[in-house]
Each structure stands twice: as C-alpha cells, then as structure tokens.
Jmol script that loads the backbone (N, CA, C; Angstrom):
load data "model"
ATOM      1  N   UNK A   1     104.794 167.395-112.567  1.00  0.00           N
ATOM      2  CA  UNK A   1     105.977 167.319-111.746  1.00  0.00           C
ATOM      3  C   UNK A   1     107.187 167.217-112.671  1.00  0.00           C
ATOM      4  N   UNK A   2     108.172 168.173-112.468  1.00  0.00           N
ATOM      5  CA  UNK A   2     109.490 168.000-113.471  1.00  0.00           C
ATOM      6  C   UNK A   2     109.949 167.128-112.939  1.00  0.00           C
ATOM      7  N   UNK A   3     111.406 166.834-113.310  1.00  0.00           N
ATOM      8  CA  UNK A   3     112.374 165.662-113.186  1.00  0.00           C
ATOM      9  C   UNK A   3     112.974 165.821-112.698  1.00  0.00           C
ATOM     10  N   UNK A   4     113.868 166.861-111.884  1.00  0.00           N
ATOM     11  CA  UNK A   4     114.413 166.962-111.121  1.00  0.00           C
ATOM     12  C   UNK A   4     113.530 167.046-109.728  1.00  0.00           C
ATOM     13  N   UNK A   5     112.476 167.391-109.664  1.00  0.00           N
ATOM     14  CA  UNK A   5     111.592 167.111-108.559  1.00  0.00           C
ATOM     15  C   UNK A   5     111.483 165.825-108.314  1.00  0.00           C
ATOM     16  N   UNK A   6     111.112 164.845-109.295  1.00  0.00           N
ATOM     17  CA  UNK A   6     111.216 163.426-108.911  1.00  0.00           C
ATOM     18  C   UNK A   6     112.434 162.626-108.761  1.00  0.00           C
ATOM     19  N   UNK A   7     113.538 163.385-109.220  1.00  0.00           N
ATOM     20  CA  UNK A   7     114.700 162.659-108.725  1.00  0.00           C
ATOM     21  C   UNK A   7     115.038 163.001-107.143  1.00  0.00           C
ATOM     22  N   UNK A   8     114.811 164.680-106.863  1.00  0.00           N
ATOM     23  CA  UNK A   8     115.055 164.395-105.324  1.00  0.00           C
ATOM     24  C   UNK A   8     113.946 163.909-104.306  1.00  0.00           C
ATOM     25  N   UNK A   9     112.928 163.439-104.899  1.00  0.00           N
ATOM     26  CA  UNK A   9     111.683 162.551-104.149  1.00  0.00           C
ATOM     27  C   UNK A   9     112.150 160.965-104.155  1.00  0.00           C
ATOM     28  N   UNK A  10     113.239 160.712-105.343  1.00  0.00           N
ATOM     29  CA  UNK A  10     113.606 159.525-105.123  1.00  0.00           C
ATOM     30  C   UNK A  10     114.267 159.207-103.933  1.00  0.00           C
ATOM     31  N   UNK A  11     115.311 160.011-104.255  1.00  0.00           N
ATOM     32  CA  UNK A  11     116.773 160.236-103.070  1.00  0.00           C
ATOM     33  C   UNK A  11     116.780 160.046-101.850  1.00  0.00           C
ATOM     34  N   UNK A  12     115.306 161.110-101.498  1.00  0.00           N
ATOM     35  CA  UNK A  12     114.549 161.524-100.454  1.00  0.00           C
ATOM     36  C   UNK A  12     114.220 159.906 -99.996  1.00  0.00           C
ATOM     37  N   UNK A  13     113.472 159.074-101.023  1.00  0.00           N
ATOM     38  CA  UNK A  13     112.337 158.353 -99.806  1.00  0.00           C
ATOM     39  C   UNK A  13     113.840 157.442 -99.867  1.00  0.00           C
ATOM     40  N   UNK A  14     114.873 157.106-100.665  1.00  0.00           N
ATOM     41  CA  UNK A  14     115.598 156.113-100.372  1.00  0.00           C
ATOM     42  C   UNK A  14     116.655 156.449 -99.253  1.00  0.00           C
ATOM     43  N   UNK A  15     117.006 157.783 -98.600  1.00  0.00           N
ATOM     44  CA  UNK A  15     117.183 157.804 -97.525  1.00  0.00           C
ATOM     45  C   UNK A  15     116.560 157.507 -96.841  1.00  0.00           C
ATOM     46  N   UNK A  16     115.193 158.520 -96.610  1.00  0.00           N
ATOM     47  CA  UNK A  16     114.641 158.089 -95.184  1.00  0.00           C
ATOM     48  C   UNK A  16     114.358 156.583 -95.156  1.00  0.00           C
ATOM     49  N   UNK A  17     113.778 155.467 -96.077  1.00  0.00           N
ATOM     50  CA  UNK A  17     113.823 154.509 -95.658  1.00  0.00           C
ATOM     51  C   UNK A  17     115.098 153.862 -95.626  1.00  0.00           C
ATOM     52  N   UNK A  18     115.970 153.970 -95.722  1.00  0.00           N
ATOM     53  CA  UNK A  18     117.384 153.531 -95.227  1.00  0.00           C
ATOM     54  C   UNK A  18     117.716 153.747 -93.750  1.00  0.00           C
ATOM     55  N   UNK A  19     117.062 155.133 -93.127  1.00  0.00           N
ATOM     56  CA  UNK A  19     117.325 155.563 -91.770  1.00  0.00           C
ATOM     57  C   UNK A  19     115.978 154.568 -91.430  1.00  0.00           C
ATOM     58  N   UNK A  20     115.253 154.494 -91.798  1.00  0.00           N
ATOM     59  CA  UNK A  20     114.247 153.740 -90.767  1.00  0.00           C
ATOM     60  C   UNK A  20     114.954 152.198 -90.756  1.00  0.00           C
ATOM     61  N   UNK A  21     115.323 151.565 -91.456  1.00  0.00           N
ATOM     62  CA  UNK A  21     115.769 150.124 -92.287  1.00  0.00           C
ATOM     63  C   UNK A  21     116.672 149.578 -91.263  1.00  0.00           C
ATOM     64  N   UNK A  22     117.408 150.536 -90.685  1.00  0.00           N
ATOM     65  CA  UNK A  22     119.145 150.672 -90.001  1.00  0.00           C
ATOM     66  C   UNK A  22     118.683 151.226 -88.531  1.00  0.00           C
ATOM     67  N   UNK A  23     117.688 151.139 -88.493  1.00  0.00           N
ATOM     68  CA  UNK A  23     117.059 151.441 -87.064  1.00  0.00           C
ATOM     69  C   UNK A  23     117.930 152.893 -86.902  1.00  0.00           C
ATOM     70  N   UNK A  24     118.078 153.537 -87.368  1.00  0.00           N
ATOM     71  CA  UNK A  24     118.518 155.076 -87.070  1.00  0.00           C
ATOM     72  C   UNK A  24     117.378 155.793 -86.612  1.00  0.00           C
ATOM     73  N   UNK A  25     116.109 156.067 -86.790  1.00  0.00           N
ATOM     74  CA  UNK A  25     114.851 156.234 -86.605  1.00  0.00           C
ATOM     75  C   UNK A  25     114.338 155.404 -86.344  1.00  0.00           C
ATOM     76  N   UNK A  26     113.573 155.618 -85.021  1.00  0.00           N
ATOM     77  CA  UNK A  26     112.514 154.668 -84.369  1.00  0.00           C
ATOM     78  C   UNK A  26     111.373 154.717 -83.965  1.00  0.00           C
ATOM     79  N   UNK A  27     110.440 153.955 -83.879  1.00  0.00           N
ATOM     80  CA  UNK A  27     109.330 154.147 -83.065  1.00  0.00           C
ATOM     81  C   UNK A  27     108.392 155.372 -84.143  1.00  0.00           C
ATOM     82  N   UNK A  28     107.668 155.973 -83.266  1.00  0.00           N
ATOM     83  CA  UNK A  28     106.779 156.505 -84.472  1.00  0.00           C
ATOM     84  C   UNK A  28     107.151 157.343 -85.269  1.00  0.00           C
ATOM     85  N   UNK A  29     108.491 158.002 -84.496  1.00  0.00           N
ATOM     86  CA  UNK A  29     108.994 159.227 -86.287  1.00  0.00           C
ATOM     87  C   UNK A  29     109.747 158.025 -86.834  1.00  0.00           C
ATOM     88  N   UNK A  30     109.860 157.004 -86.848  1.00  0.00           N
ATOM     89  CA  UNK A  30     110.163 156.041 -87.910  1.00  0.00           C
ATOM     90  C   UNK A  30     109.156 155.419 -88.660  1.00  0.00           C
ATOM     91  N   UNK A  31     108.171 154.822 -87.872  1.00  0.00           N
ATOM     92  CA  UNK A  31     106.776 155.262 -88.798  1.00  0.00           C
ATOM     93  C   UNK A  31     106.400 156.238 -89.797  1.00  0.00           C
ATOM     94  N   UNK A  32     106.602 157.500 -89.197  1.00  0.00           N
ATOM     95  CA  UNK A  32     106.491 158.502 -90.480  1.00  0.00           C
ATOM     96  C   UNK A  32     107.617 159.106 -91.287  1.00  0.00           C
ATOM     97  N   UNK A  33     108.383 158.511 -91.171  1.00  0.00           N
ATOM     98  CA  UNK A  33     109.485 158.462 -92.291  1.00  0.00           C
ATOM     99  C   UNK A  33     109.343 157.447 -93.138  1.00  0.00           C
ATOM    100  N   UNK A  34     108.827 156.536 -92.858  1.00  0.00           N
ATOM    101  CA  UNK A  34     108.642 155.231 -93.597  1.00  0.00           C
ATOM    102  C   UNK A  34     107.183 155.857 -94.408  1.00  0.00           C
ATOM    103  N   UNK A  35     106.417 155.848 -93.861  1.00  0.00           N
ATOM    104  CA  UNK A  35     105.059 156.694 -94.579  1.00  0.00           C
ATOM    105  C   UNK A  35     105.357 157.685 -95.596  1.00  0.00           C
ATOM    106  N   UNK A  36     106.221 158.398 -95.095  1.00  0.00           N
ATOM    107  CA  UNK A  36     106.612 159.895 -96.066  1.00  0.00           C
ATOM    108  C   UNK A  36     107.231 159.365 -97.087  1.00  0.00           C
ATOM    109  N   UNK A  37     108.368 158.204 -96.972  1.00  0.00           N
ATOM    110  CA  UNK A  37     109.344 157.454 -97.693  1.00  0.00           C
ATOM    111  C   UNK A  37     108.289 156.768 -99.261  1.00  0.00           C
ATOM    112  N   UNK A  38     107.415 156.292 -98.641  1.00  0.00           N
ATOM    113  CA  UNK A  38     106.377 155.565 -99.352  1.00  0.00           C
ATOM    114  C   UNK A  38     105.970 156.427-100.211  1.00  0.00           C
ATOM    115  N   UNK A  39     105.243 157.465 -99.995  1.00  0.00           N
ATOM    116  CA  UNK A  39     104.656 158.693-100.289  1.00  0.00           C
ATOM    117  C   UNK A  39     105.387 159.402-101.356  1.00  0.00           C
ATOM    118  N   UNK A  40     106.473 159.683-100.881  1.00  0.00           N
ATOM    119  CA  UNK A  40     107.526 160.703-102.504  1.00  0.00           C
ATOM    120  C   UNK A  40     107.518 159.948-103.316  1.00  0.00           C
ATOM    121  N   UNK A  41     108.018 158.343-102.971  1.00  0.00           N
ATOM    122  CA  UNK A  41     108.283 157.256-104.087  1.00  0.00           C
ATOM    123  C   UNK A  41     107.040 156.987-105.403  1.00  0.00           C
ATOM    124  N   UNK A  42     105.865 156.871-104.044  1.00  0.00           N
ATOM    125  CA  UNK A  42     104.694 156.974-105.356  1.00  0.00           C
ATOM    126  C   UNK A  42     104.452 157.862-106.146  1.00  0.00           C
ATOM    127  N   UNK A  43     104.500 159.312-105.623  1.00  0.00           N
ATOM    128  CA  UNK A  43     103.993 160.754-106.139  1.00  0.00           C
ATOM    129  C   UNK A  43     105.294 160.521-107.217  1.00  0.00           C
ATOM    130  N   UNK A  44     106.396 160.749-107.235  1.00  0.00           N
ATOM    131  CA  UNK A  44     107.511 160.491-108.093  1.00  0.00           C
ATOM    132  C   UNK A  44     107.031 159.461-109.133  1.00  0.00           C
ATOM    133  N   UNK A  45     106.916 158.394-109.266  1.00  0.00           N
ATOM    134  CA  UNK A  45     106.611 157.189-110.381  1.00  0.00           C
ATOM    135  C   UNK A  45     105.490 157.838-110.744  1.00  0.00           C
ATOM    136  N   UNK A  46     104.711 158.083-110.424  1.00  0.00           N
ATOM    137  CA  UNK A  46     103.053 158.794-110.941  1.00  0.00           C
ATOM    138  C   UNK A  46     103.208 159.865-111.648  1.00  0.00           C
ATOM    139  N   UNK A  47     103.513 160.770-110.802  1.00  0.00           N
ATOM    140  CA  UNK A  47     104.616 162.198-111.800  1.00  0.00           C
ATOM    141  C   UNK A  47     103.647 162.807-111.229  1.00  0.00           C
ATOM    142  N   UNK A  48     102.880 162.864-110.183  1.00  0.00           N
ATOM    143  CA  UNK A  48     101.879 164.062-109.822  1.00  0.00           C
ATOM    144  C   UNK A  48     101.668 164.182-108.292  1.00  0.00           C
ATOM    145  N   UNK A  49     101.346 165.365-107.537  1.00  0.00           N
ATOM    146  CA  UNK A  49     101.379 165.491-106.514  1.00  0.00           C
ATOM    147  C   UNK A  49     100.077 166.532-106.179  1.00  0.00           C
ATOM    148  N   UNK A  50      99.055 165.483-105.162  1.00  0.00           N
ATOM    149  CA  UNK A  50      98.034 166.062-105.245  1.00  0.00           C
ATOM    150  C   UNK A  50      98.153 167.284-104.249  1.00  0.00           C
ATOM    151  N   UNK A  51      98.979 167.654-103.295  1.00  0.00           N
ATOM    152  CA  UNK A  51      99.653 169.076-102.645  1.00  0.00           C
ATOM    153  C   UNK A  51      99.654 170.181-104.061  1.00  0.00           C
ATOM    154  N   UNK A  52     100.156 169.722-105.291  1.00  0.00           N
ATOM    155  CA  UNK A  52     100.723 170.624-106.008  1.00  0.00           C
ATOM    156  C   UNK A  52      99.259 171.201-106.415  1.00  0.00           C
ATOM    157  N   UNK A  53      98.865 170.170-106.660  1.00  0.00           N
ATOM    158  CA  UNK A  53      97.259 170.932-107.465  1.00  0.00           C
ATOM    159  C   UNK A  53      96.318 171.909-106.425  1.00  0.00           C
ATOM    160  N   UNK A  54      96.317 171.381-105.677  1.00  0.00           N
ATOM    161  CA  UNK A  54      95.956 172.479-104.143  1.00  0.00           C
ATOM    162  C   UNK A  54      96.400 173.577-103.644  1.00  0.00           C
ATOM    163  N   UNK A  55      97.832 173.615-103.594  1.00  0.00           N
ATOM    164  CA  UNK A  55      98.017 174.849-103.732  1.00  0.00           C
ATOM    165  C   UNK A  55      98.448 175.618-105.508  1.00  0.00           C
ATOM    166  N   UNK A  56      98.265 174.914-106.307  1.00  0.00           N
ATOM    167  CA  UNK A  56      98.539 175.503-107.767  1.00  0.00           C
ATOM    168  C   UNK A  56      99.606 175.674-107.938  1.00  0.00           C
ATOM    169  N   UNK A  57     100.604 174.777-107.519  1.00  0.00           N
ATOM    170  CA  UNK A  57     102.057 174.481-107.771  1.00  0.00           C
ATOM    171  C   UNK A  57     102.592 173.842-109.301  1.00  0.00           C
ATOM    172  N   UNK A  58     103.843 174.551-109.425  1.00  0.00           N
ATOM    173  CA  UNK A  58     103.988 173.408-110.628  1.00  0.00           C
ATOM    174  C   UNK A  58     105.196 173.306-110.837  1.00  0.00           C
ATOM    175  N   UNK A  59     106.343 172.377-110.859  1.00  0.00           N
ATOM    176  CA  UNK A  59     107.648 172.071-111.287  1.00  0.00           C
ATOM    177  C   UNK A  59     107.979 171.480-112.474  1.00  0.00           C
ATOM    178  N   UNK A  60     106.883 171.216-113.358  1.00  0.00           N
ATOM    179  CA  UNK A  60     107.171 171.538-115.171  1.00  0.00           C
ATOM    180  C   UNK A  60     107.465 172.292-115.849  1.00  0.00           C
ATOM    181  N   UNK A  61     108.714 172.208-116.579  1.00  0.00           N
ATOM    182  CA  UNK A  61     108.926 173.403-117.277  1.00  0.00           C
ATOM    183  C   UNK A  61     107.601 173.521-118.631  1.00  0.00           C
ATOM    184  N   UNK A  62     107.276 174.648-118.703  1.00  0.00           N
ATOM    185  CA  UNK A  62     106.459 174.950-119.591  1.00  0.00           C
ATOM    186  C   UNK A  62     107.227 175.529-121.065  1.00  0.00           C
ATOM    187  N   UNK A  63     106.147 174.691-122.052  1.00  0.00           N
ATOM    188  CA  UNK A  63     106.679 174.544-123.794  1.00  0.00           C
ATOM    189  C   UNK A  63     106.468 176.202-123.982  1.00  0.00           C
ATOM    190  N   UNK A  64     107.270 176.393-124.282  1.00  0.00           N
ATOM    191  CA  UNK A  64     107.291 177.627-125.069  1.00  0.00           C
ATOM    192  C   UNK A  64     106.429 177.677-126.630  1.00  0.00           C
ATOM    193  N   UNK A  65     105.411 179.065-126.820  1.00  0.00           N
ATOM    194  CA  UNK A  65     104.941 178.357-128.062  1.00  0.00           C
ATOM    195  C   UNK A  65     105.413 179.409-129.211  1.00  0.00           C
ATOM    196  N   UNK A  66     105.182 178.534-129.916  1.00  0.00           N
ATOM    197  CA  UNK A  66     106.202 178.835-131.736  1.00  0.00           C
ATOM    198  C   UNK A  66     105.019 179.748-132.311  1.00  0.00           C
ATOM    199  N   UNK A  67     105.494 181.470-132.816  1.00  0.00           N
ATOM    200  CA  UNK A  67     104.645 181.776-133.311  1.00  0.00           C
ATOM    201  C   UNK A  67     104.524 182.002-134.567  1.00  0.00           C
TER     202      UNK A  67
END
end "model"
wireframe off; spacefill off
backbone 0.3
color backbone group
C-alpha cells in the first residue's frame, strides 16, 4: 500500500467516524461507517489490504532497477 493511499484511508476513517461521533449518521449506516471507519484505519497502520491481494492490486510505487 503506498502513502498516499494510507493517508486518504486516514482522512477517510477520521471523517466517517466524526459523522457517526456527531450523530450525523445513524442507526445501522452508522454502524457501518463506524465498521468501515475501523477498517481503513487498520489496513492503513498495517500498510496492507487484503482486497488488494485478491484482486492483484497495488498502490506501491515500484523500485526501478539499476542496470
């Protein structure tokens, strides 16, 4: 996972849990904003996203090699 992927997974869960927090979202799509919220935050600190490996995704830039 690059870094700019995990910065907008940060952003991401610290909105949506802000909208759930502030009762802006309620009830069960506040549940799963709070879930999803949880979810980027971990995949982000971990640096890996088991979606990515499933479908063979990748947001690392790749090393160029020296010949």
């Amino acid at each position: 996972m690059g870094s700019a992927d995990r910065g907008i997974r940060i952003v991401l869960a610290v909105i949506m849990a802000a909208l759930y927090f502030s009762n802006k979202v309620t009830g069960t799509a506040g549940i799963v904003l709070l879930v999803l919220s949880v979810v980027f935050l971990l995949t982000s600190l971990v640096s890996f996203c088991p979606l990515y490996t499933i479908f063979g995704l990748s947001t690392c830039k790749t090393k160029e090699q020296k010949l």
